[in-house]
C-alpha positions as CSV (number, residue, x, y, z in Angstrom):
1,X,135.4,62.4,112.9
2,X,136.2,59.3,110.4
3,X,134.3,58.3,107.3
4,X,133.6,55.1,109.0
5,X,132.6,57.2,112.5
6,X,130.1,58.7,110.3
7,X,128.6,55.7,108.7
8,X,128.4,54.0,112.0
9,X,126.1,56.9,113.5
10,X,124.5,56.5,110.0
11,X,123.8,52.8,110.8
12,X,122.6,53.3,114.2
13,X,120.1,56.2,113.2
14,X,118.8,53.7,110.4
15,X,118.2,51.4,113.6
16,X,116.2,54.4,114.9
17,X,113.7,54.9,112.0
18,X,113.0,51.3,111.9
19,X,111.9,51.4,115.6
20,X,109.4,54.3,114.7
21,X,106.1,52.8,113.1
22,X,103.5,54.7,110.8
23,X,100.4,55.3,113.2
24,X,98.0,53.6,110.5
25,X,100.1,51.7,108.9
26,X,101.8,48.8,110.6
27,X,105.2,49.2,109.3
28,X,108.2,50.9,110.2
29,X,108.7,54.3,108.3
30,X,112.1,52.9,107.2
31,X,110.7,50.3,105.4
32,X,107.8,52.6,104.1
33,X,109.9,54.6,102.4
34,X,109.1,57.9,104.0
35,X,112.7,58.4,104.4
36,X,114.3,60.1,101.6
37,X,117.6,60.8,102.9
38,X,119.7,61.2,105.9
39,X,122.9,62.5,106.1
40,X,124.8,63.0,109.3
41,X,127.4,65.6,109.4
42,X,131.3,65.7,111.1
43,X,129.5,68.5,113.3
44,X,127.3,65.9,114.6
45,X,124.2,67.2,113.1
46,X,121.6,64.5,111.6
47,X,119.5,65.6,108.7
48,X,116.8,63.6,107.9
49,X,114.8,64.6,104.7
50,X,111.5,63.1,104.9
51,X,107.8,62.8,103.7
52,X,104.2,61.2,104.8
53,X,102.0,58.9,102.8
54,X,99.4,61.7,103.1
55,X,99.7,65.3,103.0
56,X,96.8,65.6,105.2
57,X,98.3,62.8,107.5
58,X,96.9,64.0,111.1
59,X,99.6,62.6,113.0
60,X,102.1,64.4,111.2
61,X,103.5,66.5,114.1
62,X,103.2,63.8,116.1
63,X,105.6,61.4,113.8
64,X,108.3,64.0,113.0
65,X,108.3,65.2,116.6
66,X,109.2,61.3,117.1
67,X,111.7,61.3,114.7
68,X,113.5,64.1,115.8
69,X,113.3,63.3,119.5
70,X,114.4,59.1,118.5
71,X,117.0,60.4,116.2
72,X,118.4,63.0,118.8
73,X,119.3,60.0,120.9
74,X,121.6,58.4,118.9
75,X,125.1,58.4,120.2
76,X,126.8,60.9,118.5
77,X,124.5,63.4,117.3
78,X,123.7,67.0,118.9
79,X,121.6,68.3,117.0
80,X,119.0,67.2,114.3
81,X,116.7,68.9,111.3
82,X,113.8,66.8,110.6
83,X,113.1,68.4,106.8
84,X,109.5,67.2,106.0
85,X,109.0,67.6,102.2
86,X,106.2,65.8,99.2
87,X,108.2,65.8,96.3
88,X,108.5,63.0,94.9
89,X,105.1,62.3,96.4
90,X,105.2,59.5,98.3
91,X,103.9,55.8,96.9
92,X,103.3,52.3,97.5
93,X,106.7,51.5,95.2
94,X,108.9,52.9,97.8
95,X,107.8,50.5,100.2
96,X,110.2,48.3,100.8
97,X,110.4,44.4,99.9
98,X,110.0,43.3,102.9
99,X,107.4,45.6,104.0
100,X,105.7,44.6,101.0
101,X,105.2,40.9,102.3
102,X,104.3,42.0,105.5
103,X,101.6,44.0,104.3
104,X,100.5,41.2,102.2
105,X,101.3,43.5,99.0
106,X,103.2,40.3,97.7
């Protein structure tokens, strides 16, 4: 697999993440920032290290049971680790500009 076959699956699992939307907060969790990192692998594995805005978020199964599920999707990847982690803590200056005026924030 090419460097530039790898970014493209990058690209398109980006594309993924900004079709999945915080259930109480009306933004993608792209834009939120609760995506740390994603790296996707020449074995065709996506990891996507991640966090909530709330460790106490009830939805939380729910939205990384998404995320693995959306992200499992994506041309080109077999398998995927959804790693789910607070530090940093998550906080409003990882949302994202545009986010920002969506929310009014700006």
């Amino acid at each position: 697999m090419t460097a530039a076959e790898i970014i493209e699956v990058e690209k398109n699992i980006i594309y993924t993440l900004k079709n999945i939307y915080d259930p109480e907060i009306p933004v993608n969790i792209y834009d939120l920032g609760l995506i740390y990192e994603i790296d996707y692998s020449p074995e065709r594995v996506a990891t996507v290290r991640m966090t909530l805005t709330a460790p106490n978020c009830p939805m939380a199964d729910e939205l990384l049971q998404q995320v693995n599920d959306d992200v499992a999707k994506v041309e080109g990847v077999e398998k995927v680790d959804v790693i789910l982690t607070f530090e940093p803590a998550w906080d409003r200056s990882l949302i994202s500009e545009e986010a920002m005026l969506e929310l009014g924030l700006i």
